[in-house]
N, C-alpha and C positions, 0 to 999 in steps of 0.2 A: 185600805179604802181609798176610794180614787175621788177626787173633788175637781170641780171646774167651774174656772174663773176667769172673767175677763178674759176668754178664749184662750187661756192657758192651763193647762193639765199639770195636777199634782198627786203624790201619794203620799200618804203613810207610811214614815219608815222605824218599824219597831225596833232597829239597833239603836236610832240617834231616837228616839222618841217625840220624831216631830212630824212634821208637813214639810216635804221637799217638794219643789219642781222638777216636774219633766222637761225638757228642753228638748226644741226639736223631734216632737213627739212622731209626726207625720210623715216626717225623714226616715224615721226611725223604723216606724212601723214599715213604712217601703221594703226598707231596707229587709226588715226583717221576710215578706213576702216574696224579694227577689231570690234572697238566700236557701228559702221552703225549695223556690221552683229547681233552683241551681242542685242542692241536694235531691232531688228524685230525678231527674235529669239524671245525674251522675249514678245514681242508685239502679235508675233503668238501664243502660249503658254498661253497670257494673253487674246489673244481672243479666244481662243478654250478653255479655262477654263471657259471663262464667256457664252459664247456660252452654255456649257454642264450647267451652272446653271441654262443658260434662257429654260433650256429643265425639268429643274428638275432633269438634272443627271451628277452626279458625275463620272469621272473616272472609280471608282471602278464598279457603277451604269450601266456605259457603257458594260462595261465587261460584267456584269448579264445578261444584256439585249442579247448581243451578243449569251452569254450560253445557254440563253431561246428559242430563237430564232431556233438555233441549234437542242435543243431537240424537240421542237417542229415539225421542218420537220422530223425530225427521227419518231417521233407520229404518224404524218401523212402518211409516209412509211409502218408503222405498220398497219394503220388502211384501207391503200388501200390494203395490202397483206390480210387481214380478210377478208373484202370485197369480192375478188376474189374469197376466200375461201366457202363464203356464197352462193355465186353466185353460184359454183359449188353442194353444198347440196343443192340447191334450186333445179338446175336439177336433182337429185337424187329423189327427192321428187314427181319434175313432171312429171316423168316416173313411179312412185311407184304410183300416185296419179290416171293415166291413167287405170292403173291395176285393178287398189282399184274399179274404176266408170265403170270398163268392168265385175268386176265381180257382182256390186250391178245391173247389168242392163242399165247404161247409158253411155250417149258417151262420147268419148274424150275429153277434153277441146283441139280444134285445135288451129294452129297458127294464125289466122284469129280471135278468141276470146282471145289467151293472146295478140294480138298487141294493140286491140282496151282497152282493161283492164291497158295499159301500155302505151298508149299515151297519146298525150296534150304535154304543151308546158312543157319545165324544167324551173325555178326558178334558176337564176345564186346565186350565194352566194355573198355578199356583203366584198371584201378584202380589205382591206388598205396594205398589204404586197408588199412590193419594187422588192421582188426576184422573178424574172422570172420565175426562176422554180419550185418555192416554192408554187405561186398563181396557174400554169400549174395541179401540183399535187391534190392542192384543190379540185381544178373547177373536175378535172379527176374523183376524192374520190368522189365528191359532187355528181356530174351526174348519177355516177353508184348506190351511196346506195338511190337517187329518183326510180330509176330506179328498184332496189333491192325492195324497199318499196311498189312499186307498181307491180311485178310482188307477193310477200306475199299476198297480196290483193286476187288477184285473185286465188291464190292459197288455200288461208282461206276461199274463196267464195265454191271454188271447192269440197273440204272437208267438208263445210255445208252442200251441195250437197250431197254428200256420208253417211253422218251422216241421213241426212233426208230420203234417200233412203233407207237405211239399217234398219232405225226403221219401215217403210213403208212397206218394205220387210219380217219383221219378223213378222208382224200381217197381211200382206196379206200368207203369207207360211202357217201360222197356220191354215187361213180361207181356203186354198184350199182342197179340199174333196181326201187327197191323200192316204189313209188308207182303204183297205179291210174292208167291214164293218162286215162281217160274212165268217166264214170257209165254203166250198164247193163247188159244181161244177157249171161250168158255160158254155154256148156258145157263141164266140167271134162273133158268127154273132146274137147274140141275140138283138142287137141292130137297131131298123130301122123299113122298111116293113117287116111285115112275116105275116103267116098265124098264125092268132090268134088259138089255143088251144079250147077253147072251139065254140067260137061262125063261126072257121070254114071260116072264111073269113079275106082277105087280113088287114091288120090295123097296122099301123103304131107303134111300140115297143118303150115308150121313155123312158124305163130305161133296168135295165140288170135283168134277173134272176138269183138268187143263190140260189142254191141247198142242203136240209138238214132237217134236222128231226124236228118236231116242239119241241122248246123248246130250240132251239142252240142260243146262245146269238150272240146279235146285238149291235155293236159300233158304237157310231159316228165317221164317218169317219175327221172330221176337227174341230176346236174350235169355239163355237155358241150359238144362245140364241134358246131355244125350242121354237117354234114357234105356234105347234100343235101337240095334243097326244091324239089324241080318233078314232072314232070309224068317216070314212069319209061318209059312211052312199051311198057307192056308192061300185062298181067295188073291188076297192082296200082295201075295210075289213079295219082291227084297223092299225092306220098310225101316224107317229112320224117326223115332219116336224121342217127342222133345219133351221135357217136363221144363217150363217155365216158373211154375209162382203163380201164388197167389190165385191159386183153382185149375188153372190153364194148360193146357195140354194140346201138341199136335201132333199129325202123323202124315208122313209123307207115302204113299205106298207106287206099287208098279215099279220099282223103279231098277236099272239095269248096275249102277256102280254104289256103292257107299265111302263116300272121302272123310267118314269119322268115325270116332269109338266110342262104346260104353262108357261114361263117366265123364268126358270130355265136356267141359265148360265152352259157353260159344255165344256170339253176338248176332245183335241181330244184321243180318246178310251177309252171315258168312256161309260162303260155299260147303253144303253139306252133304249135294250124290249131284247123280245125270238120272234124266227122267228114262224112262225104258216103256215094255210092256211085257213085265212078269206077273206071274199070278192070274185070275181067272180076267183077259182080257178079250176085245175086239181088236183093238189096233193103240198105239204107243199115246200115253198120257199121264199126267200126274193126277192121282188119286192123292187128294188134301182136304185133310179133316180138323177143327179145331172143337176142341171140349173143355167145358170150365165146369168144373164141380164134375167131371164125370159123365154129363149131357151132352152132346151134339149142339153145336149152332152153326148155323150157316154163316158160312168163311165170307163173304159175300159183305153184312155187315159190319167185318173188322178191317180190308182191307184197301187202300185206294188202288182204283183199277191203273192211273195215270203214274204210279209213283215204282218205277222198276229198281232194283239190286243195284245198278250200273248210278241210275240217278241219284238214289240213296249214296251209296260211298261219295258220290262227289259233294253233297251236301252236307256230307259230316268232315270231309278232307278240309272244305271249305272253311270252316266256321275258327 
């Protein structure tokens, strides 16, 4: 039991059976409240040290991790600024790419095929990251290079396309019969009905006349396998029949030499007879026909009038 006197503090002490003084009670008590702080201080300290061991990490360790941490978003800053970057040459590419499929002959890739090429669900990414903004950035980076990754796709798709069409294109260009086959004169209605020449009655014209003296050399007009080279045993006198590709067929008739054989692979303008007038004729011309699927068209719109065998080879020596 505590007593106070004359501003002096005492207690009861049951070993000596009496009334002792406290001294320095004030001091004491300080004393005692600085010691409290000192111990939890040390307690705090003692447990956030042992805390970071039961982590595996030290102090310093913390720190690291801290620094890591840091560069890390800064990583990821970097690599959504690329991103956007990418994104951007990607449309550079899908505009360049539209170009590329309009001039090989095929259509656009519309919007309608890159959504469906670029849909489906996205794949979250799996974080353990605390920071708010940190995990925000990911998921953001994350979404769009799905997203990058599959509009590539379709873009890779799109240029197979163009790769394929363009090989397609160069062997169908070869096969088409676009080359003058012989120098001379011609009538642009020579094609179709007209009154036949000799036999003097209406009949149906399915190639073109060309005009010129026998013995004026005869090209292929497109690149083909010789199909036939003799003598048709009809109408159309000594005949040099070309199968091309890709539907295309021509036939050279009237004519007095053949400089090729059955089976014989050939380019286009290369020397393949001298024109004559064999078979049911007026007078010396090359009878040239061209057929795609089997039909008749007129030679007329495949080939340039301006563009001869002679000028051709020099245009291909050229290059």
């Amino acid at each position: 039991m505590f007593k106070k006197k004359n501003l002096k503090t005492y207690y009861y002490s049951d070993n000596d059976l009496r009334v002792q003084e406290i001294k320095s009670f004030r001091l004491k008590i300080a004393g005692l409240v600085v010691g409290c702080v000192v111990i939890c201080l040390s307690l705090f300290v003692a447990v956030g040290h042992f805390s970071g061991h039961l982590l595996g990490l030290s102090t310093g360790q913390t720190n690291e991790v801290t620094h890591e941490n840091q560069v890390l978003r800064d990583q990821v800053a970097v690599l959504a600024s690329r991103v956007t970057e990418l994104q951007t040459t990607l449309q550079k590419l899908d505009q360049q790419g539209n170009h590329l499929r309009l001039m090989v002959d095929l259509e656009k890739v519309d919007e309608e095929t890159k959504a469906a090429g670029t849909g489906g669900a996205l794949q979250e990414p799996v974080l353990g990251l605390g920071l708010d903004t940190t995990s925000h950035l990911l998921r953001t980076t994350f979404t769009a290079l799905q997203k990058l990754s599959s509009e590539i796709k379709v873009q890779q798709q799109s240029y197979e396309q163009i790769i394929d069409k363009y090989e397609y294109n160069k062997g169908y260009f070869a096969a088409m019969p676009a080359l003058k086959p012989m120098d001379g004169e011609y009538s642009t209605r020579g094609f179709g009905l007209r009154m036949h020449p000799v036999l003097g009655i209406f009949k149906t014209h399915q190639g073109l006349d060309i005009v010129n003296d026998v013995g004026t050399p005869v090209y292929a007009a497109a690149d083909g396998v010789i199909e036939m080279a003799s003598h048709s045993g009809g109408g159309y006198g000594i005949v040099v029949v070309i199968r091309h590709g890709y539907g295309y067929q021509t036939l050279y008739a009237h004519l007095s030499k053949v400089l090729v054989h059955e089976g014989q692979r050939i380019k286009r303008g290369d020397l393949i007879a001298k024109s004559g007038r064999t078979g049911l004729v007026t007078g010396p011309h090359l009878h040239y026909e061209v057929r795609y699927k089997g039909v008749c068209q007129n030679p007329i719109d495949y080939f340039l009038d301006d563009v001869t065998a002679e000028i051709y080879h020099k245009q291909i020596a050229s290059r």
